[in-house]
Backbone bond lengths (Angstrom), bond angles and torsions (degrees), N, CA, C in turn:
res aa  C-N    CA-C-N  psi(-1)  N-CA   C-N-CA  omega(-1)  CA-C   N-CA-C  phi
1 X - - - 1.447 - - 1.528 108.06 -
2 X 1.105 129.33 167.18 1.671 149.29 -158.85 1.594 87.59 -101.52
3 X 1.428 121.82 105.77 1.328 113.70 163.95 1.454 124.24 -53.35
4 X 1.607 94.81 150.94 1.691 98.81 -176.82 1.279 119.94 -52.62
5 X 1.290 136.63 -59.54 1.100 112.40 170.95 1.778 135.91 -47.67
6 X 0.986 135.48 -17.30 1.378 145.98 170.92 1.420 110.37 -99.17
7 X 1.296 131.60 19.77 1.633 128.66 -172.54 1.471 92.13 -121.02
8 X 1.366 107.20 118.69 1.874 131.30 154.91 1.830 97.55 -36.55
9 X 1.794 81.46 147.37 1.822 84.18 164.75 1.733 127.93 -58.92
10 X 1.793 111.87 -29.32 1.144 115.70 168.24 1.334 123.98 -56.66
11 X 1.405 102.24 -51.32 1.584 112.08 167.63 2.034 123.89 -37.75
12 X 1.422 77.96 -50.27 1.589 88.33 -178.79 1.896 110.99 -65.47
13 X 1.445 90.58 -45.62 1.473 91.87 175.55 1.642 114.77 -58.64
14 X 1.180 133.24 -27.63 1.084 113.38 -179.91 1.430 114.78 -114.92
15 X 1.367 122.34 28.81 1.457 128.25 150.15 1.117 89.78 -70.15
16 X 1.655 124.85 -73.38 1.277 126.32 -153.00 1.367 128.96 -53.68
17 X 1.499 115.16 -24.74 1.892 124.77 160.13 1.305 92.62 -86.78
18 X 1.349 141.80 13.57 1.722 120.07 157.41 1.202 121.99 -63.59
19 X 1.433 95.95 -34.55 1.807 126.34 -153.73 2.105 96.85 -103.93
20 X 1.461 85.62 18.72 1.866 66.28 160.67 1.942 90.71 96.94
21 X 0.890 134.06 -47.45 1.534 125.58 -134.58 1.873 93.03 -84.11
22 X 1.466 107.21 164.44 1.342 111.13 -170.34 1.615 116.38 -97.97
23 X 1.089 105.04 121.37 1.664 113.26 -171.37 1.937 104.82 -50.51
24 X 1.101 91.85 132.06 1.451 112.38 172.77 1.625 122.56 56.26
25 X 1.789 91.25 40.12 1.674 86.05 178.35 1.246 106.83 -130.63
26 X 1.548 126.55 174.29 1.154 116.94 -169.41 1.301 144.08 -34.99
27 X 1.588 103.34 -39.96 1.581 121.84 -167.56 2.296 97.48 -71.58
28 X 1.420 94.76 -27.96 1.193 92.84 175.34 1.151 133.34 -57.81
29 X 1.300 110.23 -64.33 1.707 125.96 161.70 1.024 117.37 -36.25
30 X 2.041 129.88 -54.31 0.880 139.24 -178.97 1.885 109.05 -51.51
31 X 1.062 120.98 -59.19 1.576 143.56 162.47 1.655 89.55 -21.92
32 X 1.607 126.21 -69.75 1.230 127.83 -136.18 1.754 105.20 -92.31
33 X 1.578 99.71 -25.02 1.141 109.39 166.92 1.236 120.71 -63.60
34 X 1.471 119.54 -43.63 1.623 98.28 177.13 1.708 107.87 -90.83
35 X 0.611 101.97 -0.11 1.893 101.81 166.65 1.654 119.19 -74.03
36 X 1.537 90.05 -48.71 1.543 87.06 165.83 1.600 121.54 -82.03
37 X 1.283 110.71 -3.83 1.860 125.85 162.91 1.634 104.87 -61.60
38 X 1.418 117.73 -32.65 1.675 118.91 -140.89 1.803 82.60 -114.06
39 X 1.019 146.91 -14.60 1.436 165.17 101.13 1.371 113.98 0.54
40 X 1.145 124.48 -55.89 1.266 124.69 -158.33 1.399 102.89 -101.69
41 X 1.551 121.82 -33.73 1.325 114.84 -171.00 1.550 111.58 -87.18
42 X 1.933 100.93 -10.41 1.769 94.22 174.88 1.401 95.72 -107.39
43 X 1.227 145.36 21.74 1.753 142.77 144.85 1.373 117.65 -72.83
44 X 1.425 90.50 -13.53 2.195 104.66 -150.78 1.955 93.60 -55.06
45 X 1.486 122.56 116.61 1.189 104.10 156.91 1.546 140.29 -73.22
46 X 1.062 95.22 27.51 2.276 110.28 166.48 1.304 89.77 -102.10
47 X 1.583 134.60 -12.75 1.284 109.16 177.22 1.578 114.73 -130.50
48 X 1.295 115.91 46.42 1.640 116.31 -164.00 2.041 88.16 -60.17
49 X 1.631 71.81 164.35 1.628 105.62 -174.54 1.347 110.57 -162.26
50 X 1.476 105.58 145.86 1.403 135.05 -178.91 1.693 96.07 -69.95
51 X 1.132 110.95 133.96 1.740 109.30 179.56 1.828 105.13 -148.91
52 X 1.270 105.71 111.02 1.488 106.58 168.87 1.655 125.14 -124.70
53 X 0.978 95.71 119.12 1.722 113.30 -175.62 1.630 131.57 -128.24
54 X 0.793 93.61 140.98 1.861 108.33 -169.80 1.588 107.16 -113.15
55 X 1.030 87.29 139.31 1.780 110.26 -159.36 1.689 99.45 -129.08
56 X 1.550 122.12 111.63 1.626 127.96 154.35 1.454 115.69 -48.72
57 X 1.610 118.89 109.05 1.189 114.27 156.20 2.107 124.67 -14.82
58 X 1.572 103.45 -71.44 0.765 141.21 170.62 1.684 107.88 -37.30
59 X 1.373 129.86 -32.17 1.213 128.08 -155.45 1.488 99.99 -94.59
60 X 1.682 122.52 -27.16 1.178 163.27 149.06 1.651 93.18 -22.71
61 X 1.345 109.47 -87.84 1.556 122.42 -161.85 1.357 110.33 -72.90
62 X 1.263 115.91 -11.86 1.655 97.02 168.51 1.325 136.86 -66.06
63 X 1.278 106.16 -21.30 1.863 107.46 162.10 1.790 103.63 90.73
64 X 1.261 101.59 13.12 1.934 97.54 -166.96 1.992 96.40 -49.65
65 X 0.912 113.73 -39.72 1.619 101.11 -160.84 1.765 104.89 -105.64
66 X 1.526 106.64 3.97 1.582 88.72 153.50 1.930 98.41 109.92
67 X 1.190 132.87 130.53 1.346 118.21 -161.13 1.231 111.46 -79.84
68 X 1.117 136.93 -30.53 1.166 110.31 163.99 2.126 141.89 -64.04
69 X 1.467 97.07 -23.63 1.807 115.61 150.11 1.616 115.59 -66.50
70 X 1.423 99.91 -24.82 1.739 81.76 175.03 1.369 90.30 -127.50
71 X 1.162 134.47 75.60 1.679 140.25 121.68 1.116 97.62 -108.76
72 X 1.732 145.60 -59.17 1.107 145.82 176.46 1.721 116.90 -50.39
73 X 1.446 100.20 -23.93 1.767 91.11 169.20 1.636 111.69 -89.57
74 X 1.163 108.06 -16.37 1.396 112.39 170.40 1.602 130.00 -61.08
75 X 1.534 82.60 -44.21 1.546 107.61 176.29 1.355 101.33 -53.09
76 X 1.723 121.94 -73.04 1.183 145.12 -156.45 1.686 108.94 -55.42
77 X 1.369 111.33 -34.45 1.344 126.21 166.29 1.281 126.43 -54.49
78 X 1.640 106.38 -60.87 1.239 113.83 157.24 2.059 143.91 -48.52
79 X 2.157 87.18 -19.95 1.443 84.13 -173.11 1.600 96.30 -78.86
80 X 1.897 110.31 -26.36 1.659 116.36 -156.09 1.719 112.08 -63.04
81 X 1.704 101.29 -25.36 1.494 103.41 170.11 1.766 110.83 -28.62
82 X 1.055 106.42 -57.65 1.654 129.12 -161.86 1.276 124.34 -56.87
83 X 1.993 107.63 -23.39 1.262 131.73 -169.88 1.904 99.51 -61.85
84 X 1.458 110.50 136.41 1.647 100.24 165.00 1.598 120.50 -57.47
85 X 1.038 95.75 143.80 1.963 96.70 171.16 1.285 94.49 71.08
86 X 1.464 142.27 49.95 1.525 109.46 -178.73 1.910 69.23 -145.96
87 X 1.748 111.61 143.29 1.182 111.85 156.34 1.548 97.32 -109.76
88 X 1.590 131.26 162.37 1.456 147.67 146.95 0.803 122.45 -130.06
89 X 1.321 120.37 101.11 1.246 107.18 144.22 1.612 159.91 -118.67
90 X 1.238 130.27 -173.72 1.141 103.14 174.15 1.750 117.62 -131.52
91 X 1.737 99.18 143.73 1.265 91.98 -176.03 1.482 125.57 -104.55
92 X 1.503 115.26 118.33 1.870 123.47 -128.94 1.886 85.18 -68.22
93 X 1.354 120.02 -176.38 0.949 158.59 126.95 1.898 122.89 -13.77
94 X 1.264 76.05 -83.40 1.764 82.13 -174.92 1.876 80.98 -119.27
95 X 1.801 97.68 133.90 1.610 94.98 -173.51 1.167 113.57 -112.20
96 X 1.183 115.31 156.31 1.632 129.19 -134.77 1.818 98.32 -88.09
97 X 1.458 118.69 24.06 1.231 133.96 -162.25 1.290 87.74 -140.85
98 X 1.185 129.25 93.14 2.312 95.67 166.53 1.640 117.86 -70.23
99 X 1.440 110.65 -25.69 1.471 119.09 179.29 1.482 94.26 -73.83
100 X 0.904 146.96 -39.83 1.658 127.92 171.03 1.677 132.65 -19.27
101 X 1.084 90.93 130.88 1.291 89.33 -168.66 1.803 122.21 -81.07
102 X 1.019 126.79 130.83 1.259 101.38 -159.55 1.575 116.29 -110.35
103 X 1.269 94.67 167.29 1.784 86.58 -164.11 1.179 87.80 -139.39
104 X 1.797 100.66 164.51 1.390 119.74 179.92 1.550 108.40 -142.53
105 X 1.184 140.03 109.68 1.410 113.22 162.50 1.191 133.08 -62.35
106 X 1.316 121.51 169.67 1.278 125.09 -163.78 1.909 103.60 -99.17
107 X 0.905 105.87 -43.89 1.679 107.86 157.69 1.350 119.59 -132.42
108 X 1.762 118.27 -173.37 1.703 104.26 176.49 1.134 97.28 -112.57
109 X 1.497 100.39 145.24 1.655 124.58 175.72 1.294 119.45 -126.77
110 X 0.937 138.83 141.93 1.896 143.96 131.21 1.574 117.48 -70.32
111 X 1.086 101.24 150.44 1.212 116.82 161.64 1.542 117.75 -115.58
112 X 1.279 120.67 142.79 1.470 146.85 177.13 1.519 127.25 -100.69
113 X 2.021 103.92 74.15 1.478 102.49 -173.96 1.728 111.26 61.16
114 X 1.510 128.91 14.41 0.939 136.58 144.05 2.329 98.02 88.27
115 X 1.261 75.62 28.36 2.172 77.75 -172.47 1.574 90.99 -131.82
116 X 1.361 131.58 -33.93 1.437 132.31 179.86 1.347 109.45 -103.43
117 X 1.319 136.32 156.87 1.404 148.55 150.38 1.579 113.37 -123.91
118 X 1.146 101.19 135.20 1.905 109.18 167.11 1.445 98.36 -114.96
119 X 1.233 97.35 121.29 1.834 120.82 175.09 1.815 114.62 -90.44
120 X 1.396 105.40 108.83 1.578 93.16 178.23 1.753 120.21 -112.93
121 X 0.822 83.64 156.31 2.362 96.83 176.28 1.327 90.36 -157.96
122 X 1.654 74.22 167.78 1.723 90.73 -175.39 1.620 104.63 -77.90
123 X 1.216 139.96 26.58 1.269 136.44 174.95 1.670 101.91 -127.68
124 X 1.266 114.80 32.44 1.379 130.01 -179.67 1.430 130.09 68.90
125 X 1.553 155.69 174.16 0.863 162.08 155.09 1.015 158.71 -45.25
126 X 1.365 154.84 156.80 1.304 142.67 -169.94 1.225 112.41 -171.14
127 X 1.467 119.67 149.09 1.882 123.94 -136.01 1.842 75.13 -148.47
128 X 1.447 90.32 122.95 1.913 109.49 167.47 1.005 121.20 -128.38
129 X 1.216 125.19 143.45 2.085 108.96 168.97 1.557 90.15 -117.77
130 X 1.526 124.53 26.17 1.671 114.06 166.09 1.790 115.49 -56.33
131 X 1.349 91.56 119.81 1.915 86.74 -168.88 1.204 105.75 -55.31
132 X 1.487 104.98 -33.41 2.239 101.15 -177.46 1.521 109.66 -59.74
133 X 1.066 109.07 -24.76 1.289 100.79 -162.16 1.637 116.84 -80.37
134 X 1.611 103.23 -45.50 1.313 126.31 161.85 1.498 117.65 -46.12
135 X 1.340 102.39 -54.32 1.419 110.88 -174.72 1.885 121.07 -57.10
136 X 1.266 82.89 -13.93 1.843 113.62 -156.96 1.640 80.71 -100.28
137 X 1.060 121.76 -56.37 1.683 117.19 166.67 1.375 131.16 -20.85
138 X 1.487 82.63 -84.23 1.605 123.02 173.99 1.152 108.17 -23.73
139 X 1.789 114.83 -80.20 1.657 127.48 172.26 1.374 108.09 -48.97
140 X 1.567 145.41 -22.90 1.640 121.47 -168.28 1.489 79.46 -102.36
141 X 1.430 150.94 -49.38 1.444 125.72 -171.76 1.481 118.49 -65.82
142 X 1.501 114.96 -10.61 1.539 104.14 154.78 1.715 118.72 -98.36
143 X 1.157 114.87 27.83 1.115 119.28 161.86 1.472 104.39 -108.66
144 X 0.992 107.35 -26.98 1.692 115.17 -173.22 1.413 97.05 -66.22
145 X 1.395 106.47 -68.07 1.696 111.61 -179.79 1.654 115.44 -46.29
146 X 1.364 106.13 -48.79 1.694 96.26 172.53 1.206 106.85 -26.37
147 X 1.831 130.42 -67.53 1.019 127.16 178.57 1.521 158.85 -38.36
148 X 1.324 81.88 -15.67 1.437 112.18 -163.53 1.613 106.08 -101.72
149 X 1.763 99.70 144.97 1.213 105.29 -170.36 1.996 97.64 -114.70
150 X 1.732 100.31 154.42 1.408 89.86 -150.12 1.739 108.82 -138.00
151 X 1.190 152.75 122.36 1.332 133.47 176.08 1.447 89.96 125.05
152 X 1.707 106.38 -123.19 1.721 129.82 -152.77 1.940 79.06 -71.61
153 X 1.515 101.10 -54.02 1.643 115.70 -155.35 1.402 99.19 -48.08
154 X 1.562 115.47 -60.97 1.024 114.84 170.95 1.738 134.89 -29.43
155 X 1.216 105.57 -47.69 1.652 132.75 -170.05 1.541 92.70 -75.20
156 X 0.986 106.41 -40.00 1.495 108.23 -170.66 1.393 121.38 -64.56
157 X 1.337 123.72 -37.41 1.505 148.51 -149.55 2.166 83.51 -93.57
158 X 1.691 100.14 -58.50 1.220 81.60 178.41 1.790 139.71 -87.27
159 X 0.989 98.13 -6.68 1.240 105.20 156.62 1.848 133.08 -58.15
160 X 1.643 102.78 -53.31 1.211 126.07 168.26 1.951 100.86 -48.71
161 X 1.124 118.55 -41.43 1.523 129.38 170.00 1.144 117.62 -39.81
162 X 1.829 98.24 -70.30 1.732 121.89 -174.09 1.679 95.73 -55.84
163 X 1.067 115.85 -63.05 1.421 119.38 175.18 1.589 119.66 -36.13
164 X 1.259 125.19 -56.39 1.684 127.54 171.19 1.173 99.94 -48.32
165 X 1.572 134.77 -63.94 1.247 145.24 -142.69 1.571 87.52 -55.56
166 X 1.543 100.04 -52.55 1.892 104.32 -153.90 2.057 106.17 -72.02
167 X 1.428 78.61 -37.13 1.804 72.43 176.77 1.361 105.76 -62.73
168 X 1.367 141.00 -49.18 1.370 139.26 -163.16 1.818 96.96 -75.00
169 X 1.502 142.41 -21.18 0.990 118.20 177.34 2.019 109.98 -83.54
170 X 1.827 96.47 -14.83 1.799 99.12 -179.00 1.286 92.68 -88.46
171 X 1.216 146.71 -13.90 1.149 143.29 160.34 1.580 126.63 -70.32
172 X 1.229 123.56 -46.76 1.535 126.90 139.56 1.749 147.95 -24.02
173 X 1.738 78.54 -34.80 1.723 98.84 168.55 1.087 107.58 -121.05
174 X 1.292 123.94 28.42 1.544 108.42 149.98 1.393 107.39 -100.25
175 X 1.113 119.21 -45.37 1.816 126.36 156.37 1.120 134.52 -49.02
176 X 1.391 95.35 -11.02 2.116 96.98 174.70 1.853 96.80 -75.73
177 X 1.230 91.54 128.15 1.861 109.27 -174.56 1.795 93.32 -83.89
178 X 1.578 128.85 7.12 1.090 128.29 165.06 1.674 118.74 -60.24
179 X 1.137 127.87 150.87 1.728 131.69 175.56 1.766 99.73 -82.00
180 X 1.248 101.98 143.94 1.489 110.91 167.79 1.066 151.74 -82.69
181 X 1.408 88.67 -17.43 1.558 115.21 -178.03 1.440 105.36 -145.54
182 X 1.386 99.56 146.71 1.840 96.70 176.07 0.884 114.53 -91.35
């Protein structure tokens, strides 16, 4: 999934009807409201921060929120490269190493200044400062990053995305056997 901080409001909206919840009703908004609360206070410039994150090619092309929400998250991805203090990257598809070794984690995590970890599943989370564990972190997200392509390359991969998404939705309406006009 597109971490919270880097996920469009569309995006967010349709995690949140992934998980069961009912489009456009209170509990929703409420949900989006404090997300976009938790948004604002880590954008806040009284509080810039160093932020580095790795993004699956692959996580890109799955389409969970529908092509037109993920060309615009693509987009949005692509502008955040640009942000100061912020690294992104992304780790392509087919990798630009074939002898690379490839890795997968076993769940998604952050790290915290490299002394905390937050552990996530879909049965919720869990926050450690066990140094093994961190440390055990630490080393697979710089293996992760080895992988990862970063800057123009980066921009590139998602754009080329935003772009599929949009041809396959002008491609969609030329095939809708619907009338255009009444």
């Amino acid at each position: 999934m597109v971490p919270g901080l880097l996920q469009t409001e569309g995006y967010m909206r349709a995690i949140y009807r992934s998980g069961g919840g009912a489009p456009g009703g209170p509990d929703e908004e409420e949900w989006l409201a404090i997300r976009r609360g938790r948004h604002e206070v880590s954008m806040s410039q009284d509080r810039p921060r160093k932020y580095r994150q790795l993004l699956a090619e692959s996580t890109l092309a799955w389409g969970v929120a529908g092509a037109d929400v993920m060309a615009e998250q693509c987009e949005h991805l692509a502008a955040a490269i640009d942000r100061p203090g912020w690294r992104i990257g992304i780790i392509p598809r087919v990798p630009k190493n074939p002898h690379a070794r490839p890795e997968f984690p076993q769940n998604a995590f952050d790290l915290h200044d490299e002394k905390s970890l937050v552990l996530g599943t879909s049965g919720g989370v869990a926050v450690t400062q066990d140094a093994y564990t961190v440390e055990r972190h630490v080393a697979l997200f710089a293996r992760l990053e080895a992988l990862a392509v970063f800057d123009e390359e980066a921009k590139a991969i998602l754009r080329a995305t935003a772009r599929d998404y949009r041809l396959a939705m002008a491609s969609s309406h030329r095939d809708d056997p619907r009338p255009t006009s009444a």
